[in-house]
C-alpha positions, 0 to 999 in steps of 0.5 A: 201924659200929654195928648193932641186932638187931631182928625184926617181929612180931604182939603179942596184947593186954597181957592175953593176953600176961600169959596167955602170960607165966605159961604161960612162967613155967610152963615155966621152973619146971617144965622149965627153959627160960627162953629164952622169957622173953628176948621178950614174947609174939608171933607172929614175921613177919620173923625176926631181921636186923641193921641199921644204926643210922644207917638206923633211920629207914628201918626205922621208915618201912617198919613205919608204912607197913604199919600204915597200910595193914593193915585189922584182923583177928581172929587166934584161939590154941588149945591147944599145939603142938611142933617136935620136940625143943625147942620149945612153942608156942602154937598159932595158927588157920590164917589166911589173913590172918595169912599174908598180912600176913607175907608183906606184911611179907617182900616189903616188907623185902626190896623196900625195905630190901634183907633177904632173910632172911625165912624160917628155914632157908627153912621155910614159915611157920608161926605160933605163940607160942612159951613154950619152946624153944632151952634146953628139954632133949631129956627135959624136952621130952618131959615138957612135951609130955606135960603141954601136949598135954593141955591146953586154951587158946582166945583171940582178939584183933585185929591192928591193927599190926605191932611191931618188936622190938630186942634189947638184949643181953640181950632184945627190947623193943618199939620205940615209932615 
């Protein structure tokens, strides 16, 4: 039986996710980690499952009934943050909206869809839009944190919908539905 990879997630507008995109690009460059470019810029809500390519639909219909119910709100990006040893991130406000619509999204996939696997490693959420990670090694690590903690990056935009991501091999790709 055939299964897709596939996760759901927030996507800041096209042109704060060409913001990011360069910021990635940048930590590919400068401290080899290229992990980061295999997804487009996104704050993740229901961390990767796999599904069964026959039940697509019933996926499909549980994402649009969530947007359809989600009332916009603003969700603001600001300056760089770390999960010590590998990972860079852009860091997102607290966000009492945001930790809501996740765990709409959670209870959701676990109540209709049966995945009970929401969170990693069950830690508690925590939004950020990652630009390096996994392939990042322990040195260059500590070198990019050194850079990014000096720096400054501020933006905002509205969430009006939630994706799903599908992976294809190699990277994720948006899913129209």
């Amino acid at each position: 039986m055939s299964e897709s990879l596939y996760f759901i997630a927030v996507l800041p507008p096209e042109e704060i996710q060409d913001e990011i995109t360069h910021l990635k690009h940048e930590v590919a460059e400068k401290f080899d980690s290229k992990h980061a470019l295999r997804s487009p810029p996104h704050i993740t809500l229901h961390m990767p499952f796999k599904w069964k390519d026959k039940r697509y639909e019933e996926l499909v219909d549980v994402i649009k009934n969530l947007n359809s119910d989600l009332m916009p709100f603003e969700v603001r990006l600001k300056n760089f943050d770390f999960f010590e040893p590998r990972v860079v991130f852009v860091d997102v406000v607290e966000n009492g909206r945001l930790e809501e619509l996740q765990k709409k999204v959670v209870d959701a996939c676990r109540k209709e869809l049966k995945l009970d696997n929401a969170n990693y490693k069950n830690r508690p959420f925590h939004p950020h839009v990652t630009i390096g990670f996994r392939d990042l090694k322990k040195r260059l690590f500590y070198e990019a944190k050194k850079e990014f903690e000096e720096r400054n990056y501020d933006s905002s935009f509205q969430v009006d919908q939630i994706t799903l991501l599908k992976h294809d091999g190699k990277k994720w790709n948006t899913m129209d539905l």
